[in-house]
C-alpha positions as CSV (number, residue, x, y, z in Angstrom):
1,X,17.1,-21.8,-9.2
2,X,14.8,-20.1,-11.5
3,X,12.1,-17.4,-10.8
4,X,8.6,-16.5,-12.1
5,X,7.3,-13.7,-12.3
6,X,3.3,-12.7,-11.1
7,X,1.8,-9.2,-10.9
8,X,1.1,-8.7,-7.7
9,X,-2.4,-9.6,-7.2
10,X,-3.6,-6.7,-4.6
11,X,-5.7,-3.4,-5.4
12,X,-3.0,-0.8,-3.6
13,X,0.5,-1.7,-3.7
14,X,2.6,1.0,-1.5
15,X,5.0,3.3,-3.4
16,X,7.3,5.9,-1.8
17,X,7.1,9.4,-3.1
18,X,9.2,12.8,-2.8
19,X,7.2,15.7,-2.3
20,X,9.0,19.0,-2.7
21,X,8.3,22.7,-3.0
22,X,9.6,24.3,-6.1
23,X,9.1,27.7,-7.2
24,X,6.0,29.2,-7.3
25,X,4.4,27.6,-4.2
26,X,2.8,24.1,-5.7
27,X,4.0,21.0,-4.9
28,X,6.0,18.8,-7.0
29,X,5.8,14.6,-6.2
30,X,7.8,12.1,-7.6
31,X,8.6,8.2,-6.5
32,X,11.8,6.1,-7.2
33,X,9.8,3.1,-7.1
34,X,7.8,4.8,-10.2
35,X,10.1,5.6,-13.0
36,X,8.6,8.7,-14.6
37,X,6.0,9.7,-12.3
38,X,5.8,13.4,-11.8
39,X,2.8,15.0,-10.4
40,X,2.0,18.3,-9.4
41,X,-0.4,19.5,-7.0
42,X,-1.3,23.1,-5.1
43,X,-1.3,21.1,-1.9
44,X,0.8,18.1,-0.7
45,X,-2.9,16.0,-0.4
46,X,-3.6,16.8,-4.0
47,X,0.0,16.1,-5.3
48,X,-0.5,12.2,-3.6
49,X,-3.6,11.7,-4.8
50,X,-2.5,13.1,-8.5
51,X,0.6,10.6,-8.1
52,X,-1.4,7.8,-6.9
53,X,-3.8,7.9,-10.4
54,X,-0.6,8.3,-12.4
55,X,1.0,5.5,-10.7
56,X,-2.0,3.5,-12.0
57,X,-2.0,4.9,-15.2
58,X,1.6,3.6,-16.0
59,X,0.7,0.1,-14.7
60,X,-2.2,0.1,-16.7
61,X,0.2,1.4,-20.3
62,X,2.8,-1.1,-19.1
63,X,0.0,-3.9,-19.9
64,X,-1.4,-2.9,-22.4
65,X,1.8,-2.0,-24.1
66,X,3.6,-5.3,-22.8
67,X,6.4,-3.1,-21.2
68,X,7.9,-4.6,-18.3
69,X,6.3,-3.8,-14.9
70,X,8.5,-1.3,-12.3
71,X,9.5,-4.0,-9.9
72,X,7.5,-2.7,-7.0
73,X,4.5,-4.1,-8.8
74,X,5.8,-7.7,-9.2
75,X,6.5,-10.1,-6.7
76,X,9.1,-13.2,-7.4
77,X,8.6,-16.9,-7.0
78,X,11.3,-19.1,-6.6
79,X,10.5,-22.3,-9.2
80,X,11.6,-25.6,-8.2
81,X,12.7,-27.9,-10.4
């Protein structure tokens, strides 16, 4: 059976995300579901939020640059033939 592929067609998609405490005090968030997201916040609020708008960002320069989409953001339908 073969699949299709769709962006999934929702404003806010859930992602996990690390936050640690490295040296120096500030926060440092990161998301397996988000290949090279790393944001870095004084507080563990600001470090979300700062991961949330990169998050976006690289969904946004996946379009554009017609890189594929970290799976999170796409959702599978089956295709019957």
């Amino acid at each position: 059976m073969k699949r299709q592929l769709h962006l999934a067609e929702v404003e806010e998609v859930a992602i996990r995300e690390r936050v640690e405490t490295p040296k120096k005090g500030r926060y440092l968030g990161t998301s397996p579901d988000v290949p090279g997201l790393v944001a870095e916040g004084r507080t563990v609020a600001e470090t979300v939020k700062i991961a949330q708008g990169l998050a976006r960002k690289i969904v946004e320069s996946c379009l554009e640059q017609g890189d594929p989409l970290p799976p999170v953001f796409v959702t599978e339908t089956p295709i019957h033939a």
